[in-house]
C-alpha positions as CSV (number, residue, x, y, z in Angstrom):
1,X,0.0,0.0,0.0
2,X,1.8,3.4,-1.1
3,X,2.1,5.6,1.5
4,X,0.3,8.2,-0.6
5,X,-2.7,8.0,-2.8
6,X,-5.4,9.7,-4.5
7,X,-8.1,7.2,-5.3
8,X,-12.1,6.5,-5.9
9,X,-12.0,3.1,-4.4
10,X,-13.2,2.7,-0.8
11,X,-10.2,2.4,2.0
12,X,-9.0,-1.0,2.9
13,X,-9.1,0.2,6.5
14,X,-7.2,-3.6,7.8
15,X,-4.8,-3.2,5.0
16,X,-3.8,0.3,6.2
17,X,-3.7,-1.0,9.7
18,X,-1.1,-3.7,8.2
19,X,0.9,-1.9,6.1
20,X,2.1,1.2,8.5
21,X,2.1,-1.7,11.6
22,X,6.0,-2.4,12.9
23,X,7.2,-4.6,15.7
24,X,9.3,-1.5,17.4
25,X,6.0,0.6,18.1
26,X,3.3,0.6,20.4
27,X,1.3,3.0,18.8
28,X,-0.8,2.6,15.7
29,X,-3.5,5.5,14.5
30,X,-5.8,5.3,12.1
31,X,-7.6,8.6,11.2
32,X,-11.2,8.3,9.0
33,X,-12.8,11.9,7.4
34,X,-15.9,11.5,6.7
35,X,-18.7,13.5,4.8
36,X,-20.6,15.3,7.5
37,X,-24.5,16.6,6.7
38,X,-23.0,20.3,8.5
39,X,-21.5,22.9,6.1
40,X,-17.8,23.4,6.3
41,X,-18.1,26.5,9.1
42,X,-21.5,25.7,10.2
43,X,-24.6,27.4,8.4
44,X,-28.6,26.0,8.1
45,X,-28.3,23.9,5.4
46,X,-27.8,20.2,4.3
47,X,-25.2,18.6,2.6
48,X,-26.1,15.7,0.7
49,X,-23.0,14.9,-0.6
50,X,-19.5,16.1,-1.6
51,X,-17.4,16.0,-4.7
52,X,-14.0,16.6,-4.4
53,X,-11.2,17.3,-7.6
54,X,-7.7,17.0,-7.5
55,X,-4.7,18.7,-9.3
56,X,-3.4,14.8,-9.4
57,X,-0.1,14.9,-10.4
58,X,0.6,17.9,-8.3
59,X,-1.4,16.9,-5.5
60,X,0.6,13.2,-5.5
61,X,4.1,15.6,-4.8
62,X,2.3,17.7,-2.1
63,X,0.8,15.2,-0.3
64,X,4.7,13.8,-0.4
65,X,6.1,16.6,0.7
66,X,2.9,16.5,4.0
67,X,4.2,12.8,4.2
68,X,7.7,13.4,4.7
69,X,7.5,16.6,7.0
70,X,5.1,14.6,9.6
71,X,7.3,11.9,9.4
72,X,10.5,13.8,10.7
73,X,8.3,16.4,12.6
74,X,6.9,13.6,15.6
75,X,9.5,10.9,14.3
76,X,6.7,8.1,13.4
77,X,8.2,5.0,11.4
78,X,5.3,4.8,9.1
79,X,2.6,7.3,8.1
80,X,0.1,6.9,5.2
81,X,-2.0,9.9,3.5
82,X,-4.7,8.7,1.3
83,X,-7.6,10.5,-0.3
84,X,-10.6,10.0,-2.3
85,X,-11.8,12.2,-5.7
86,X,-15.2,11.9,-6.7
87,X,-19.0,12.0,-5.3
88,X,-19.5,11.1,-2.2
89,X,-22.3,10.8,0.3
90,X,-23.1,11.7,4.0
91,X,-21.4,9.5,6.2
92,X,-18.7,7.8,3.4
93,X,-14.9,8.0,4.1
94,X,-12.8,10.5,1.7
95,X,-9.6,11.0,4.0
96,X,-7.6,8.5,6.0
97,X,-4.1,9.2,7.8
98,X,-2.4,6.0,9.7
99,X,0.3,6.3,11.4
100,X,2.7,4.2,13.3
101,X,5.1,5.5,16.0
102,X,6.5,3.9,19.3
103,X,4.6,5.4,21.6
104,X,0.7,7.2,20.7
105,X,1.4,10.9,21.1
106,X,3.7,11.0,18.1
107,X,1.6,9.0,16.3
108,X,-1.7,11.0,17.4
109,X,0.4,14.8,16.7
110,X,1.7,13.0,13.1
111,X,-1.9,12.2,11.9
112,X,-3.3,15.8,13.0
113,X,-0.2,17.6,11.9
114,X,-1.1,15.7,8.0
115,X,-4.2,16.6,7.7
116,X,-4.1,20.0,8.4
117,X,-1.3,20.3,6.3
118,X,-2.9,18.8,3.8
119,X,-5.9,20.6,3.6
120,X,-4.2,23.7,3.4
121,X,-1.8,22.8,1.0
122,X,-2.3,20.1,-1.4
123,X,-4.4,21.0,-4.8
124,X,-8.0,18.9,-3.6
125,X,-10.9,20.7,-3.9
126,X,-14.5,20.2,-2.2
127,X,-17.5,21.1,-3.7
128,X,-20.6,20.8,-0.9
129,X,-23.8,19.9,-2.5
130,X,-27.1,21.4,-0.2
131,X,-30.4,19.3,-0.2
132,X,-32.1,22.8,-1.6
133,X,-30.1,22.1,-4.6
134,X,-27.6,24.6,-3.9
135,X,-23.9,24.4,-4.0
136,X,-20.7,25.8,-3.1
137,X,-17.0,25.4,-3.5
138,X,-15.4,25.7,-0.1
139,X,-12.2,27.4,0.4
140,X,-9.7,27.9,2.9
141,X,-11.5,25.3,4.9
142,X,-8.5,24.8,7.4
143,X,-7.5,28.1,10.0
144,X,-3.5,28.3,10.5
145,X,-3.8,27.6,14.2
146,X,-5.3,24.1,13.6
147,X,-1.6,23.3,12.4
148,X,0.8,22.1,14.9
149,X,3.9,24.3,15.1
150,X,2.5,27.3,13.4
151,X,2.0,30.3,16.0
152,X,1.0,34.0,15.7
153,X,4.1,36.5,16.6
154,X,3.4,38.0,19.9
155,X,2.6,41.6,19.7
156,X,4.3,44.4,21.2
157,X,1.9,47.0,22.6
158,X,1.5,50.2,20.7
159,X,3.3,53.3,22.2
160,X,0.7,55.8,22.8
């Protein structure tokens, strides 16, 4: 199983247990987005499904480059980043993250480091679809602060 993947196919969630497990660890993650029937940032419609688009040859080296930097970041021995293009309904799985490390909280940091890494970075692009008919291309999903590592400057205070 390639520790990155863009695919249509649903995940082989035992296989992806399998291929990032190792004797030396003691942790093993497994990390499932799923379409929700709420609106990216809340709202009073519906979703009835999402259909997501990919850049794939670029999005194949970004979601490489979110592989690698997890990896050496929180020092897990295996990490995959997989995720699904195509129409999908409420409650089916488009993103999973499994990561192995020796002990959980690297492994638990690696998987939410990825995928907020990923969503702000690699070329995938969601498209909700509102029971009303409706529909809406949803940008800049991901806030910087939901990124591990990544803090705000401290401000001086102004001189009066």
């Amino acid at each position: 199983m390639p520790g990155v993947q863009l695919q249509r196919r649903r995940f082989d969630l035992g296989g992806a247990a399998r291929a990032v497990r190792r004797p030396d660890c003691g942790a093993v993650v497994l990390y499932l987005g799923t379409v929700r029937q709420t609106p990216a940032g809340g709202g009073r419609k519906r979703v009835v499904r999402l259909e997501y688009e990919a850049f794939d040859r670029m999005a194949l080296v970004k979601l490489r480059e979110v592989r690698r930097e997890a990896m050496a970041r929180y020092g897990v021995r295996q990490l995959l980043l997989h995720h699904r293009v195509g129409n999908f309904r409420v409650g089916e799985d488009v993103v999973l993250c499994a990561a192995c490390a020796p002990h959980r909280s690297e492994a638990v940091e690696a998987v939410r480091f990825a995928v907020a890494r990923m969503k702000q970075t690699v070329p995938i692009w969601k498209k909700e679809v509102y029971a009303d008919g409706s529909q809406k291309w949803v940008v800049g999903e991901m806030r910087v602060r939901e990124v591990v590592g990544r803090r705000s400057p401290r401000r001086r205070p102004r001189a009066g």
